[in-house]
C-alpha positions as CSV (number, residue, x, y, z in Angstrom):
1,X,-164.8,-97.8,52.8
2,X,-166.3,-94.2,53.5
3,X,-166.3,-95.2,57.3
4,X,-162.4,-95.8,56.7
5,X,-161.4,-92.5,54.9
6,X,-163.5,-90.8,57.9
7,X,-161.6,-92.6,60.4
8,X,-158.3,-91.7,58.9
9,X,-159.6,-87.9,58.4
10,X,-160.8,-88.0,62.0
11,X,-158.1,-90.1,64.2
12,X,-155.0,-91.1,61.9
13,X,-153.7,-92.1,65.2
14,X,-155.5,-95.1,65.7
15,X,-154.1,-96.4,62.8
16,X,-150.8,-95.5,63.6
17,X,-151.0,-97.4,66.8
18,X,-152.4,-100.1,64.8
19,X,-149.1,-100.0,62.4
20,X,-147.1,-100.4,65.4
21,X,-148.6,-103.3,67.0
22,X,-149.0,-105.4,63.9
23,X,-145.8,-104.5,63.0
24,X,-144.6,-105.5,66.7
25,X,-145.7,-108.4,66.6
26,X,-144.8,-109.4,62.6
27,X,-141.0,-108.3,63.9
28,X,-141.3,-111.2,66.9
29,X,-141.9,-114.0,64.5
30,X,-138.7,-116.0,63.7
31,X,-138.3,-118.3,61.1
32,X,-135.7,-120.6,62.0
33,X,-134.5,-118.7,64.7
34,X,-134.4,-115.6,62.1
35,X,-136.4,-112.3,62.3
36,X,-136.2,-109.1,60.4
37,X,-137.2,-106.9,63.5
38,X,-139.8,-104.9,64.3
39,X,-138.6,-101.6,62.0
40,X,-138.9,-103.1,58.8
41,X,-142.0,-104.7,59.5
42,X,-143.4,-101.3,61.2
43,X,-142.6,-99.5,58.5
44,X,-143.9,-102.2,55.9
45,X,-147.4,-102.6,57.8
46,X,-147.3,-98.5,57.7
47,X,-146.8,-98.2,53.7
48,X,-149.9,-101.2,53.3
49,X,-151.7,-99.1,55.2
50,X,-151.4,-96.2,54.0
51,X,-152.8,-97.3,50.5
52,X,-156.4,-96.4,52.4
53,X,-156.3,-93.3,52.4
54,X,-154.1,-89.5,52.7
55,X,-153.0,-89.6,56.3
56,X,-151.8,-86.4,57.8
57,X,-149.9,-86.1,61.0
58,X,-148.4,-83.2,62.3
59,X,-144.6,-82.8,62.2
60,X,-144.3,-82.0,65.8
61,X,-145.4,-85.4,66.3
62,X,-142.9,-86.9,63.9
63,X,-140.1,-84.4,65.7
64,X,-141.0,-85.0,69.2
65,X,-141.6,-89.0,68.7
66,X,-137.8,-88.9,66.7
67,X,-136.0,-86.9,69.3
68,X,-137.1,-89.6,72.2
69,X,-135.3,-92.4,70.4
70,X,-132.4,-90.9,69.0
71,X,-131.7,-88.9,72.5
72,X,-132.1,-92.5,74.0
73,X,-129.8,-93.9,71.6
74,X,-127.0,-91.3,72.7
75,X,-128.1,-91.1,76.3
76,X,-127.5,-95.4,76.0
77,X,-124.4,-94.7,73.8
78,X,-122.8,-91.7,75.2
79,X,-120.1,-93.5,78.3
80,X,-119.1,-96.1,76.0
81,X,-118.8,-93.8,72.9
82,X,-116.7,-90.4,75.1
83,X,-114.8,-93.3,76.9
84,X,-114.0,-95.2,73.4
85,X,-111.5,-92.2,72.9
86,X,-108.5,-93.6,74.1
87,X,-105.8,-95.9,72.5
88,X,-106.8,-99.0,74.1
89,X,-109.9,-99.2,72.2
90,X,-108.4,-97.0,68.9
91,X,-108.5,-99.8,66.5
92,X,-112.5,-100.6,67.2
93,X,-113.1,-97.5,66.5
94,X,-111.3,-96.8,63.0
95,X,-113.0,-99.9,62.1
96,X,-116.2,-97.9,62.7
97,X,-115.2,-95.2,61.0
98,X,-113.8,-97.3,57.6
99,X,-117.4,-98.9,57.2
100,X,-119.1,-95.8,57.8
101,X,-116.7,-93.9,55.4
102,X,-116.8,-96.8,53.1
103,X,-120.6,-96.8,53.0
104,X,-121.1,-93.1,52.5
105,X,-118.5,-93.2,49.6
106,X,-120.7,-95.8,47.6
107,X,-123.9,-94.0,48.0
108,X,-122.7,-90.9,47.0
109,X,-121.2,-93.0,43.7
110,X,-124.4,-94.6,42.8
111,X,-126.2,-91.5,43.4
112,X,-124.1,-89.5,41.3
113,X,-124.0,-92.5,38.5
114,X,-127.6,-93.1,38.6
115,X,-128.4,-89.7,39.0
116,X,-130.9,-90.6,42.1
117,X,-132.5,-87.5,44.5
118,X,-132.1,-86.9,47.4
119,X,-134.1,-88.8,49.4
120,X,-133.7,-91.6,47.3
121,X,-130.0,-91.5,48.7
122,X,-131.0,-90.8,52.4
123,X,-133.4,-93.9,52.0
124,X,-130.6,-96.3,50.5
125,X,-127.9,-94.9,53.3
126,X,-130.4,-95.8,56.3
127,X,-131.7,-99.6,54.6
128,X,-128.2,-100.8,53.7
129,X,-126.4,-99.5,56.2
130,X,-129.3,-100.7,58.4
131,X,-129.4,-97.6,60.5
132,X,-133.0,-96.7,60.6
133,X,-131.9,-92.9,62.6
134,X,-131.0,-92.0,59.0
135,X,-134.5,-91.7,58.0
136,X,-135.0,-88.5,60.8
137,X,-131.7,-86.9,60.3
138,X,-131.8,-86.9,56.3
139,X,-135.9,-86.0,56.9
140,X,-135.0,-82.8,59.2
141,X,-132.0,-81.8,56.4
142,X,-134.7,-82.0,53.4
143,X,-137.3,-79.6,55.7
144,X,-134.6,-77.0,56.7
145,X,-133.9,-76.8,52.2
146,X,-137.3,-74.8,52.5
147,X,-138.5,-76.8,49.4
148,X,-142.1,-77.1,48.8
149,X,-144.8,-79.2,50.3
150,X,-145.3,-81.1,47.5
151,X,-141.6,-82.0,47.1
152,X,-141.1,-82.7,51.0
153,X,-143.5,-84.7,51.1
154,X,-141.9,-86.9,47.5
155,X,-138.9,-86.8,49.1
156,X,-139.4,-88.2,52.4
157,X,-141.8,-90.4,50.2
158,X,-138.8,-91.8,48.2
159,X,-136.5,-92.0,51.5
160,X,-139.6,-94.6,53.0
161,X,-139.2,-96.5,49.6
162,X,-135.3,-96.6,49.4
163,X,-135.5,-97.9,53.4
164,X,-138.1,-100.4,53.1
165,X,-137.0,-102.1,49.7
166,X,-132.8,-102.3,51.3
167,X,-133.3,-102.7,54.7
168,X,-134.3,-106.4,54.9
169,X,-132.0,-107.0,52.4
170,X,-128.7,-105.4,54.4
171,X,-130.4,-106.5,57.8
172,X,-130.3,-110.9,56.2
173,X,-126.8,-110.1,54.0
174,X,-125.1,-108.8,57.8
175,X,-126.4,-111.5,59.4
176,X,-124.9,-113.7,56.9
177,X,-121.7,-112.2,56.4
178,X,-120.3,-111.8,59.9
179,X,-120.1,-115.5,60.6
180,X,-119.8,-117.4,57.4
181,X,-118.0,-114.8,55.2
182,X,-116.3,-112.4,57.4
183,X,-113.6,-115.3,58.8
184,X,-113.0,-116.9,55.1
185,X,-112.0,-113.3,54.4
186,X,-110.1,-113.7,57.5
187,X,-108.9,-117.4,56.5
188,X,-109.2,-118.6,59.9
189,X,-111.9,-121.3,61.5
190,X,-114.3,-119.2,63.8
191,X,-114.4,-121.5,66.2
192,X,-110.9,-122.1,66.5
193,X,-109.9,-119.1,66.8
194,X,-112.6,-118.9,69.7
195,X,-110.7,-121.6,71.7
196,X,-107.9,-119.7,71.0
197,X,-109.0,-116.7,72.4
198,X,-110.7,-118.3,75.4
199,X,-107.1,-119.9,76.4
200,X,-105.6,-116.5,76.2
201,X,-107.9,-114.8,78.6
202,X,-108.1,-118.0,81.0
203,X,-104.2,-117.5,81.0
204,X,-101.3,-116.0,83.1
205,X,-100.8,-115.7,86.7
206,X,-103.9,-114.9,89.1
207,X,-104.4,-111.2,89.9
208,X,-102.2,-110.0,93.2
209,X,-104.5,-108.4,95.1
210,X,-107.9,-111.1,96.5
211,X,-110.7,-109.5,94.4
212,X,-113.0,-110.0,91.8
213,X,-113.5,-113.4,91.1
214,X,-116.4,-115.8,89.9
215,X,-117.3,-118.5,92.1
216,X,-120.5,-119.6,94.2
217,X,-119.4,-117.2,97.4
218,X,-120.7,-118.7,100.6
219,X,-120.5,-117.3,104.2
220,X,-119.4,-119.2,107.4
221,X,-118.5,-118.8,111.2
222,X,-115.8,-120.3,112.9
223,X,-114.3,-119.7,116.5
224,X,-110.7,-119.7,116.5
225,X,-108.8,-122.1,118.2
226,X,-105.4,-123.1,115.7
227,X,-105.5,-119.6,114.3
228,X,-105.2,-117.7,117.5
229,X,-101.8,-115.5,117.3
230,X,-102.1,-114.9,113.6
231,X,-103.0,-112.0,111.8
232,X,-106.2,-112.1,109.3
233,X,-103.8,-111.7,106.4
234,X,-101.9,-114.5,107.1
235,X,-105.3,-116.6,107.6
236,X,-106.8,-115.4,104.5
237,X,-103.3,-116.4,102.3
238,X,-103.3,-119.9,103.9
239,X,-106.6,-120.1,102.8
240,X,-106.1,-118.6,99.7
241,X,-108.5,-118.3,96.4
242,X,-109.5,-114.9,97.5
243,X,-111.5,-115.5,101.0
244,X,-112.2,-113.2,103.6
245,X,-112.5,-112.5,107.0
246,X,-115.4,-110.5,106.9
247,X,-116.2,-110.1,110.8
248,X,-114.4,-110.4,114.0
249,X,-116.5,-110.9,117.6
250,X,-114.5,-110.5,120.5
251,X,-116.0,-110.8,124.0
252,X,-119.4,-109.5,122.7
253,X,-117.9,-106.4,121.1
254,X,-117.2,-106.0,117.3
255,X,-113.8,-105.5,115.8
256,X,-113.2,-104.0,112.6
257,X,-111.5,-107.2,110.4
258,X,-108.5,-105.3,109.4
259,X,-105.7,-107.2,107.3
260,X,-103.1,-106.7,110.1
261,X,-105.2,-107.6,113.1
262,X,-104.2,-110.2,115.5
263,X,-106.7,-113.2,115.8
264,X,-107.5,-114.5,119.5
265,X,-108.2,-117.8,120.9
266,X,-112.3,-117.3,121.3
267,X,-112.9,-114.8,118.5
268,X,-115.7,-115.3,117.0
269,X,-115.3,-114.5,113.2
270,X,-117.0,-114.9,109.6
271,X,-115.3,-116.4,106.3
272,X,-116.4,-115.3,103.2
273,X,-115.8,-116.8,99.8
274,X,-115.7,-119.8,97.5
275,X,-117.4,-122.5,98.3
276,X,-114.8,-125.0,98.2
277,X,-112.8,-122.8,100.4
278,X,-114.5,-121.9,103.0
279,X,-115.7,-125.6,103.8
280,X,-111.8,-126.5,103.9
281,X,-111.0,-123.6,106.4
282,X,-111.5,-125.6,109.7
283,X,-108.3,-127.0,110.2
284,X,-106.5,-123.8,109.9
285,X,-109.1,-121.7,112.1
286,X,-110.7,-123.9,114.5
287,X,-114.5,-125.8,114.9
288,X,-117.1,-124.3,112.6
289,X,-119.9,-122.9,115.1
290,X,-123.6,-122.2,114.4
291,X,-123.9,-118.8,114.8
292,X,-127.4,-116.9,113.4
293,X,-126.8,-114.2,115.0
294,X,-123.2,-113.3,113.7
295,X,-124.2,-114.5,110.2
296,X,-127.3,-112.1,109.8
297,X,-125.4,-109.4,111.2
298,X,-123.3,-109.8,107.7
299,X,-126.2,-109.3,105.3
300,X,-124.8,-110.5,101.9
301,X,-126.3,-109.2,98.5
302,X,-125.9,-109.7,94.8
303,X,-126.3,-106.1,92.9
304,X,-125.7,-105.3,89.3
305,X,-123.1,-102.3,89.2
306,X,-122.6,-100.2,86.0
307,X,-119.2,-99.7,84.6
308,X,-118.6,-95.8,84.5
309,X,-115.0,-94.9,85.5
310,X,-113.1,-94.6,82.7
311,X,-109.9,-95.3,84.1
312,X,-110.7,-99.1,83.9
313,X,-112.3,-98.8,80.1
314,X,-110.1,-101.4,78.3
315,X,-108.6,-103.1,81.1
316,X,-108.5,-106.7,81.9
317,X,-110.2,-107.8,84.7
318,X,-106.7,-108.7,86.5
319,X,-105.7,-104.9,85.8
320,X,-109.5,-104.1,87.5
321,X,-108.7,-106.0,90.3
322,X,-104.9,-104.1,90.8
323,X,-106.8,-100.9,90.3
324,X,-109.6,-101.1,92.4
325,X,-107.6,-102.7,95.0
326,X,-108.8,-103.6,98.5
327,X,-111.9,-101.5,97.8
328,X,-113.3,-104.6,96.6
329,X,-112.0,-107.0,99.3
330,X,-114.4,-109.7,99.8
331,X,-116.3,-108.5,96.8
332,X,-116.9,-111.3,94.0
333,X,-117.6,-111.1,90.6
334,X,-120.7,-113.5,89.1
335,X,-121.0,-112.3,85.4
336,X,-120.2,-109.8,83.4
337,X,-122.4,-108.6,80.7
338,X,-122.4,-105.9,77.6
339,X,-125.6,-105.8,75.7
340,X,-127.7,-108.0,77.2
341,X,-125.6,-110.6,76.6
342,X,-122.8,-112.2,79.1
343,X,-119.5,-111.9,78.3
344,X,-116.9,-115.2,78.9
345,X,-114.7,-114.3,82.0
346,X,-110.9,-114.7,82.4
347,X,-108.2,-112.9,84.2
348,X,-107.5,-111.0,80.5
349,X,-111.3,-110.5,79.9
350,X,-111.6,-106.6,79.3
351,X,-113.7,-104.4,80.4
352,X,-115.5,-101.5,78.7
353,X,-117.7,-98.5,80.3
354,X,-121.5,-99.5,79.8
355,X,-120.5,-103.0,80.9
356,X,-122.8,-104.6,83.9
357,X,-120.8,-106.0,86.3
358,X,-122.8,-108.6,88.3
359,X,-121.0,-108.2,92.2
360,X,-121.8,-110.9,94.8
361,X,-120.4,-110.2,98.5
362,X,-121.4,-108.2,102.1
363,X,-123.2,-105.1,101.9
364,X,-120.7,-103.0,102.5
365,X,-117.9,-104.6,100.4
366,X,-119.9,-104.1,97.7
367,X,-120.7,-100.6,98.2
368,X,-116.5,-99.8,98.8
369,X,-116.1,-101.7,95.5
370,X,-119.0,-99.9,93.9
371,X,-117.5,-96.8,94.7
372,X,-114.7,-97.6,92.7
373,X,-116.2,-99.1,89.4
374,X,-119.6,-97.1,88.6
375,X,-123.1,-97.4,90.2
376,X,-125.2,-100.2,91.2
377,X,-128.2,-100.8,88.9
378,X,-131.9,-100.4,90.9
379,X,-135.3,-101.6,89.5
380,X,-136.7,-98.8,91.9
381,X,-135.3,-96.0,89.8
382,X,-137.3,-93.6,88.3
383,X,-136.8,-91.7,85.4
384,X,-135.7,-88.3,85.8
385,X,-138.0,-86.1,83.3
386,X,-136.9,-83.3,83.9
387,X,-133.5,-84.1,83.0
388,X,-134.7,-86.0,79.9
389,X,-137.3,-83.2,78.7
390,X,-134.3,-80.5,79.4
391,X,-132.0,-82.5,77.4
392,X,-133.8,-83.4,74.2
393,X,-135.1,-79.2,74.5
394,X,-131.4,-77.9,74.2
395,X,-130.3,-80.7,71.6
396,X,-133.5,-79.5,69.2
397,X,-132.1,-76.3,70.2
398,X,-128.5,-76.9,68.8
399,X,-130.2,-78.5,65.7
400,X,-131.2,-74.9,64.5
401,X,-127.7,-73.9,64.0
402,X,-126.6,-74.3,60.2
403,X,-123.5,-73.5,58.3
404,X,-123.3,-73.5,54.3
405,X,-121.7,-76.0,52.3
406,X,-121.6,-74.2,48.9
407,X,-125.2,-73.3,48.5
408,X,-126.8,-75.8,50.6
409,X,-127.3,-75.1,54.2
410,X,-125.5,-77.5,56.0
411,X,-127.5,-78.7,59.7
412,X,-127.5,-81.0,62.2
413,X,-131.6,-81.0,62.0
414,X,-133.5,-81.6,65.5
415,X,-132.8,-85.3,64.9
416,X,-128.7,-84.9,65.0
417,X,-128.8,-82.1,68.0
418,X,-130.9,-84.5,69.8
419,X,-128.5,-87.3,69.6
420,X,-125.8,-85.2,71.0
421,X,-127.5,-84.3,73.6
422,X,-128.1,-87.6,74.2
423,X,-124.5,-88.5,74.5
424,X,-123.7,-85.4,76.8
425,X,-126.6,-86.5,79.1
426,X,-125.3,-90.0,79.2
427,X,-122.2,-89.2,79.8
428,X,-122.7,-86.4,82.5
429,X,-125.2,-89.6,84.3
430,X,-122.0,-91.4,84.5
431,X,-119.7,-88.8,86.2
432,X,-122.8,-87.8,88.3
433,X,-124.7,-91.0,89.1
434,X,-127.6,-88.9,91.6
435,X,-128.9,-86.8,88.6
436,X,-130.6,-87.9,85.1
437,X,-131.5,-91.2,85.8
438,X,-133.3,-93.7,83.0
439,X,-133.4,-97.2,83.9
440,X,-133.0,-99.6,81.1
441,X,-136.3,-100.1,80.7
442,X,-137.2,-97.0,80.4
443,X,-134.7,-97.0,77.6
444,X,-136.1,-99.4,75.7
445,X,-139.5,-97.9,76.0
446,X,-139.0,-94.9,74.7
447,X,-136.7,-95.8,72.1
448,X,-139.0,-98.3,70.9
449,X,-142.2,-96.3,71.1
450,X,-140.2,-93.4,69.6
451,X,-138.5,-95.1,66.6
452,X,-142.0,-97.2,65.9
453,X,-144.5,-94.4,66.3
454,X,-142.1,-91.9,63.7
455,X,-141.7,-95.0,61.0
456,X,-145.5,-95.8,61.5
457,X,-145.8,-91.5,60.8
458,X,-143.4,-91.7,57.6
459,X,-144.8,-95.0,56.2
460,X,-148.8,-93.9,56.8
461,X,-147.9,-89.9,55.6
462,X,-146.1,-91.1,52.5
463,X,-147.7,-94.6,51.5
464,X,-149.2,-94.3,48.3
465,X,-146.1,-92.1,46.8
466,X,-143.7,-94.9,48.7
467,X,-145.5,-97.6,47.1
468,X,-144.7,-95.9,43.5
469,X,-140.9,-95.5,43.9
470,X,-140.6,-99.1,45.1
471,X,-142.2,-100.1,41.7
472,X,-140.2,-97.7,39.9
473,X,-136.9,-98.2,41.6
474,X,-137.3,-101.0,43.1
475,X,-134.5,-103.7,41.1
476,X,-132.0,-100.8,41.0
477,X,-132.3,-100.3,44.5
478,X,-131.7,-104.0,45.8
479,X,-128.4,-104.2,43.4
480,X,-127.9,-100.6,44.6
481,X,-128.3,-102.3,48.3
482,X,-126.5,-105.3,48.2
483,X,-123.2,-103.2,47.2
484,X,-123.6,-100.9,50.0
485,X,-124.2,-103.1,52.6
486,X,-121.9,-105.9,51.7
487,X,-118.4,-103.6,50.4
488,X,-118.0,-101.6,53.7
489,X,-118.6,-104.9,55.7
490,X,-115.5,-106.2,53.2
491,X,-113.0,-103.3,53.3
492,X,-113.9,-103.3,57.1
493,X,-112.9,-106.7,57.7
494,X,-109.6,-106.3,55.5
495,X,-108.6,-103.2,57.4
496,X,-109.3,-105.1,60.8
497,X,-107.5,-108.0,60.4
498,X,-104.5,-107.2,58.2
499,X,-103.7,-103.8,58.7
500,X,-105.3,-103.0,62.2
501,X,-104.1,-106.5,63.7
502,X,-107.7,-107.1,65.6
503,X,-108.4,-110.8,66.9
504,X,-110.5,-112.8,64.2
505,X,-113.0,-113.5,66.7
506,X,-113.7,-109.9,68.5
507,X,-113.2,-108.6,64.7
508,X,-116.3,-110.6,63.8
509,X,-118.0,-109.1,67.3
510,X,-117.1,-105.6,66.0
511,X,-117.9,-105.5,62.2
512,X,-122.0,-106.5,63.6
513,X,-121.7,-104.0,65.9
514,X,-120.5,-101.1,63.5
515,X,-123.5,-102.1,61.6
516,X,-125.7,-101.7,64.6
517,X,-127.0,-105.6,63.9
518,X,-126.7,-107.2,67.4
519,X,-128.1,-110.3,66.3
520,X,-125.1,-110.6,64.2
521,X,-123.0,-111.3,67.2
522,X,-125.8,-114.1,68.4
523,X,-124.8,-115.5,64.8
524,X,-121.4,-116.0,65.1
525,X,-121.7,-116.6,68.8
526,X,-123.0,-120.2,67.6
527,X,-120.6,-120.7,64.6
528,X,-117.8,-120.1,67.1
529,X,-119.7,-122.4,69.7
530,X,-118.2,-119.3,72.1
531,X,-119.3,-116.1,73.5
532,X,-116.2,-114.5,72.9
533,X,-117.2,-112.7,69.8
534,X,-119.2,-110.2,72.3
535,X,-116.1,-108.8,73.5
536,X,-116.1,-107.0,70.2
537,X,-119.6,-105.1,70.1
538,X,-119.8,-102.3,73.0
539,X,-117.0,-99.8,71.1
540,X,-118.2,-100.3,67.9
541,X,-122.0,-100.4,68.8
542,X,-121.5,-97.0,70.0
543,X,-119.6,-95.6,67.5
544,X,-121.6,-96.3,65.0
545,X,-124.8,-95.3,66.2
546,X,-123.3,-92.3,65.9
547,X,-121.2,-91.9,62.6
548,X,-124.2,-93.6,60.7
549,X,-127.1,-91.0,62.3
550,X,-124.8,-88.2,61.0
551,X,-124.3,-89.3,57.6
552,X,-128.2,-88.4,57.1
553,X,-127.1,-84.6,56.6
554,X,-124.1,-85.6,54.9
555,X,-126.0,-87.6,52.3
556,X,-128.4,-84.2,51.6
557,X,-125.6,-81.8,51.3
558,X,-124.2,-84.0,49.1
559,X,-126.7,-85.1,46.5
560,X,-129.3,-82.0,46.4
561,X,-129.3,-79.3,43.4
562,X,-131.4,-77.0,43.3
């Protein structure tokens, strides 16, 4: 045991990193295809752990590990969440709001009622509302009260307990509620309603210009013979379902395929489109020709672009189509996916910025349509430090700033400039696609190391005076718990479906993804046998990253006395 306490004197770090990974790999294990994620169990592993012994880490540490994941979390955020401004996408966003609102209300009720400090309240906020960014924002409010070490360090202590005893708890009753009790509320059959929706974006006329659709797309040459006289426009409409003439050889010499040039008897040319099409295109051209040469000279390419103009946030993919117009002739879209997960296509499927588009055509059709949509995705990208380091500098910057709010200093801590910062950056990468690059993957990595490595810090720093409040508080704070995580999930699915008139199905998307609990949607995903409950999350997802970091400060201001 000595050899212990000198390890944790010596190099706490180690067993920080040791929190992490056991906690890592706890958070993997499902138990019927349900896991409580790698948070909780980080932060559990961290409070066992720090029985041992006193750990000590600096707060820098905690400060600079906290400001990677919550600049990440705006940085990922920040295009869907400026671009969710608009009236297409109003109601997602009240609905948002109403849960966060709802939720902030109840805390501040039971903490007034049960007379419960400070971090108490932060720690209840963060675990029911399952918004683990709550922890840092109410933890840099509390150290900005210029209290003593002693009570810092019980408050951040109780914030730990309130988190780890309601978290799990919210993270199961969410998971539950969004597909079993959210449509009874609703009084509709989930997956009804799913084949509902799937008929109403499947329907309607096709879109008028010869873009964007999903099929296998497949490339041909063909020397005209029975075409000869016609113009490629006429060609491609006998054809129809959105081929193209994607090259024209005449006499050895290229010429550009324009819509209103004149086809010759002998042109060599190249047919691009559905499969189904293009085999069928013979008797309207002439023979089919084996032709390497033109064929490589068309090199075809499949690139994931990122949606980041914001005048086709909300749009159908019909409207896309209009809008983008012959900038994405001959371009073809595969799948279309927000969250990781892939979205079901229809001519009324909409589209939202942060959305992957998944293109499939030539080279340079793509990049004309790419133009037009966002950027194409590269797994060659490297993050841009400088912009990242810049970024998360000026948003601790910001955090200094305070205003008073009676006697207590009101701030946005280093935590909440951060995240603005965050959503700024983001947003300025999507205006400005050559500057402040971080792939996905980078994304992820920092997030996760960041958000691990500061609950490892807070579970390790504050174990043993954790470990009392959960036996203290512990029954209070499950009731306490399931009331705050499972009336603004209520009020929010009321407001959604009787007063804000939101489909029952994308309702269901957007209630998980207010509560920042994707695997929600993967929940009623299978109830509804359908992925159309993903067209709800992005909006919400985004908003409420951010109106549930920001109630950390709120939550302080509220509930401390001096």
């Amino acid at each position: 045991m000595e050899t212990v306490r000198w390890i944790i004197t010596t190099a706490p770090e180690i067993f920080l990193l040791l929190a992490i990974a056991i906690g890592t790999i706890l958070g993997r294990i499902k138990v019927r295809g349900f896991s409580i994620g790698t948070t909780a169990c980080i932060l559990i592993v961290a409070v066992l752990i720090g029985q041992l012994g006193s750990f000590t880490f600096p707060p820098i540490l905690r400060a600079i590990l906290f400001s990677l994941f919550v600049f990440t979390i705006g940085y990922r955020s920040g295009p869907e969440f400026f671009a969710s401004l608009s009236v297409r996408t109003l109601a997602q966003v009240l609905l948002a709001l109403v849960i966060g609102v709802t939720g902030l209300a109840i805390v501040l009720m039971f903490a007034y009622a049960f007379k419960l400090d400070t971090g108490t309240a932060a720690g209840l906020t963060a675990g029911a509302l399952t918004q683990s960014s709550v922890i840092g924002t109410a933890s840099g409010a509390l150290a900005q009260l210029g209290l003593s070490a002693d009570m810092l360090k019980q408050q951040e202590a109780n914030i730990a307990a309130g988190y780890a005893v309601t978290y799990v708890l919210g993270y199961i009753l969410t998971l539950l509620f969004v597909p079993f009790v959210a449509p009874r509320l609703m009084r509709v059959d989930l997956k009804v309603a799913a084949i509902k929706l799937e008929a109403e974006l499947a329907g309607g006329a096709p879109a008028k210009t010869h873009n964007l659709s999903y099929r296998k797309f497949q490339a041909r040459a063909y020397r005209v013979a029975t075409a000869a006289g016609r113009t490629v426009e006429a060609v491609e409409t006998e054809i129809g379902r959105r081929t193209v003439v994607d090259r024209i050889v005449r006499r050895g010499a290229d010429v550009a395929p324009k819509r209103d040039i004149v086809l010759e008897d002998g042109d060599d040319i190249v047919l691009t489109g559905p499969t189904a099409a293009i085999v069928s295109a013979k008797p309207i051209i002439g023979p089919e020709i084996d032709a390497d040469e033109l064929l490589r000279g068309l090199p075809g390419n499949v690139i994931d672009v990122l949606v980041e103009n914001r005048k086709l946030h909300g749009r159908s993919i019909r409207e896309v189509a209009e809008i983008v117009g012959d900038d994405a002739r001959g371009v073809f879209l595969r799948t279309l996916t927000r969250m990781s997960r892939e979205v079901p296509l229809g001519p009324d499927t909409r589209v939202y910025v942060g959305d992957v588009m998944t293109l499939v055509g030539s080279t340079g059709n793509i990049a004309r349509a790419t133009a037009r949509v966002g950027h194409a995705l590269s797994a060659n990208d490297r993050t841009d430090i400088a912009f990242v380091a810049a970024g998360i500098a000026v948003g601790l910057l910001a955090g200094l700033a305070s205003f008073k709010v009676g006697t207590v200093a009101l701030t946005l801590g280093g935590g909440g400039g951060a995240l603005i910062a965050g959503l700024v950056c983001g947003w300025l990468r999507s205006h400005r696609p050559t500057m402040g690059a971080m792939p996905p993957a980078a994304q992820q990595t920092l997030s996760d190391l960041g958000l691990g490595g500061f609950i490892a810090a807070i579970g390790l720093g504050n174990g043993l005076a954790a470990w009392s409040a959960i036996q203290a508080h512990g029954l209070l704070l499950v009731g306490m718990g399931i009331v705050v995580t499972l009336i603004p999930l209520t009020v929010g699915t009321l407001v959604a479906y009787y007063i804000l008139r939101m489909n029952p199905v994308v309702t269901c998307g957007a209630l998980a993804g207010a509560m920042t609990v994707d695997a929600a949607v993967t929940g009623a995903c299978d109830v509804a046998e359908s992925q159309t409950p993903v067209l709800g999350v992005a909006v919400p997802y985004a908003v409420g990253n951010v109106v549930l970091t920001v109630l950390g400060p709120i939550v302080v201001a509220a509930t401390f006395t001096n």
